[in-house]
Structure formats: C-alpha cells, structure tokens
C-alpha positions in Angstrom: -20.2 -4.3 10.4 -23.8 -3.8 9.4 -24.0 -5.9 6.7 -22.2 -3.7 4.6 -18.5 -5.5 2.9 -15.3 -4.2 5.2 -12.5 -2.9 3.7 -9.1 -2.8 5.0 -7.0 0.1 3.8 -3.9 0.1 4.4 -2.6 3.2 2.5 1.1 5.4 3.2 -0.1 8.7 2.7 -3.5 10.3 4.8 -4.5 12.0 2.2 -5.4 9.2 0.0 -6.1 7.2 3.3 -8.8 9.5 4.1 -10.0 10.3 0.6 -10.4 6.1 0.0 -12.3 6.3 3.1 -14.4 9.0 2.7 -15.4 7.4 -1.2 -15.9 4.1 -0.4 -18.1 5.3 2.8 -20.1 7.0 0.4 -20.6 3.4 -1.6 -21.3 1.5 1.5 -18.9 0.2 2.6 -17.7 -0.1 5.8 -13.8 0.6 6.3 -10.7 -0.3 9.1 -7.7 2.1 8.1 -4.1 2.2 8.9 -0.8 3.2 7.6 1.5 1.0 8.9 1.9 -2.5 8.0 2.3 -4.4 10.8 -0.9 -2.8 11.9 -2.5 -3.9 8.8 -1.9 -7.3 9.7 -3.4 -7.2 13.3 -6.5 -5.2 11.8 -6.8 -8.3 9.3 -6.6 -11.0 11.5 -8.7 -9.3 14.0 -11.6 -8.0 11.9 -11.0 -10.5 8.7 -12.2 -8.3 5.7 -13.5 -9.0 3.0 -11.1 -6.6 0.7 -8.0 -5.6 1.7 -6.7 -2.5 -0.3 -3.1 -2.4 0.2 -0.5 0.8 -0.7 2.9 -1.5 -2.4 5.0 1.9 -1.1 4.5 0.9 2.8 7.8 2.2 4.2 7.2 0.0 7.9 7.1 -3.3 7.0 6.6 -3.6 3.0 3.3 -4.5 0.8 6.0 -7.9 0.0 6.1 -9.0 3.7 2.3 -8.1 4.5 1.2 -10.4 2.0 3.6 -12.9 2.6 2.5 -12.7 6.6 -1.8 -12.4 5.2 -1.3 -15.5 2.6 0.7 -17.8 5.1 -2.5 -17.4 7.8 -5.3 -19.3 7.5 -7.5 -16.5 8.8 -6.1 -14.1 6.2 -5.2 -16.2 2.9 -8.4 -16.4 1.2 -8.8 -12.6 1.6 -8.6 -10.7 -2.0 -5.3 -8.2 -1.5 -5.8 -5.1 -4.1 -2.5 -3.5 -5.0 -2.6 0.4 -4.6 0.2 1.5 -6.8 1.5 4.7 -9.0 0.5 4.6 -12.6 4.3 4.4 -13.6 4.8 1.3 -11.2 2.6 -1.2 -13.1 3.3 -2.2 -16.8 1.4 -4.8 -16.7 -0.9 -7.7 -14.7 2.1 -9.8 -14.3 3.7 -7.5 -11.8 0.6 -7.3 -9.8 0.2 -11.1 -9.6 3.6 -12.3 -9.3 4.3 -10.0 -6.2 0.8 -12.0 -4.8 -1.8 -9.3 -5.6 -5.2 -10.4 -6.6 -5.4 -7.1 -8.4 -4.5 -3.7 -9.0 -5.7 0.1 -9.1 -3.3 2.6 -9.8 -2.8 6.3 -8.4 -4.5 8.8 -9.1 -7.8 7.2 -8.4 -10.1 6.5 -10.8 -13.3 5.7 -8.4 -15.7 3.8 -11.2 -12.3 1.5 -11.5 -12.0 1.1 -7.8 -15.7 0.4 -7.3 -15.6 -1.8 -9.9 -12.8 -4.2 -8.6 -13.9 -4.0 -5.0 -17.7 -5.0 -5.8 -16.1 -8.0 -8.5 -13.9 -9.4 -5.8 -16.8 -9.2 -3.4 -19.4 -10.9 -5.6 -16.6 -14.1 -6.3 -16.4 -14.4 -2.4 -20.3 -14.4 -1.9 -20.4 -16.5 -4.7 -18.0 -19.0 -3.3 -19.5 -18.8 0.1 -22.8 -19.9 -1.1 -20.9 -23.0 -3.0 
C-alpha cells in the first residue's frame, strides 16, 4: 500500500483500535483493522503485513489460536506478531515469547515504545529480505 509498512491491528476495544490507527497513520504507516480474530486471520493471509499488532484479550477466537493458525501458514509465519497486553498482564519477556509473540507493548500506550518496536521489527524484515 504505497510503499508505506502495513500494519494489521487486531485490537478488542474501538477505542484503542481507532486511537492505534489514527497514531500510526500519523507515522506512515498504512493500517488493515479488525476486532475479531478470525477476521484477523483472513486480513493476514489476504493482505500479508508486515506487522501484525495483536490484542491477547480477543474474546472471538483468542490471541492463542490466532497465532497458532498465522505461525502454522506459510503465508503468515514469518510475520512479526506484537502482543497488545495490560500492563498487569506481562511480568516479564517470557510470557510474551512462550505464548509465540515476537514482542510486546503494554496498555496504556506509550507511542515512542510502539514506534519503536514496530520500525525495529520492520528494519529486521527489510534486512532479511535483502539477504
């Protein structure tokens, strides 16, 4: 889309759907939203982003099950999955990477955090591309 990265968020509640949206928008980044799960999967394998930002309190089909569906695809696998979590969820990385996250950001939103870890997992996939 443009040239600019995509981001799929895939976020419970509108309001920090649309408040993700509207921010990264503003950083250039193109964005595919949803709230449900099993849409998030369809919007993956359709539009294969380049970030997927991914809410672990999905009431649908959970954050466990959408992974599990992304990793086990070869269109989706390689795809960087970004936990979107409450602060009191997440002690520590290991809960993040055992449940198949690539990484974390915790709610509230700090937006130099988020731009941060989107642009990092971006650069490692333009830097394995051009391997």
């Amino acid at each position: 889309m443009n040239g600019q990265p995509l981001i799929l968020i895939v976020e419970q509640s509108l309001h920090d759907l649309e408040l993700l949206n509207s921010h990264l928008g503003i950083l250039n980044f193109s964005c595919i939203c949803t709230k449900q799960g099993v849409r998030a999967v369809i919007l993956a394998q359709t539009h294969q982003p380049d970030v997927i930002l991914l809410d672990i309190m999905l009431s649908n089909l959970g954050a466990n099950r959408v992974i599990d569906d992304l990793k086990h695809d070869t269109k989706t696998a390689t795809i960087p999955i970004i936990a979107l979590t409450p602060l009191t969820v997440v002690q520590d990385d290991r809960f993040t990477m055992l449940a198949g996250f690539d990484d974390c950001i915790t709610k509230p939103y700090d937006f130099n955090q988020l731009e941060m870890v989107i642009s990092r997992h971006i650069s490692q996939l333009n830097y394995l591309n051009l391997s």
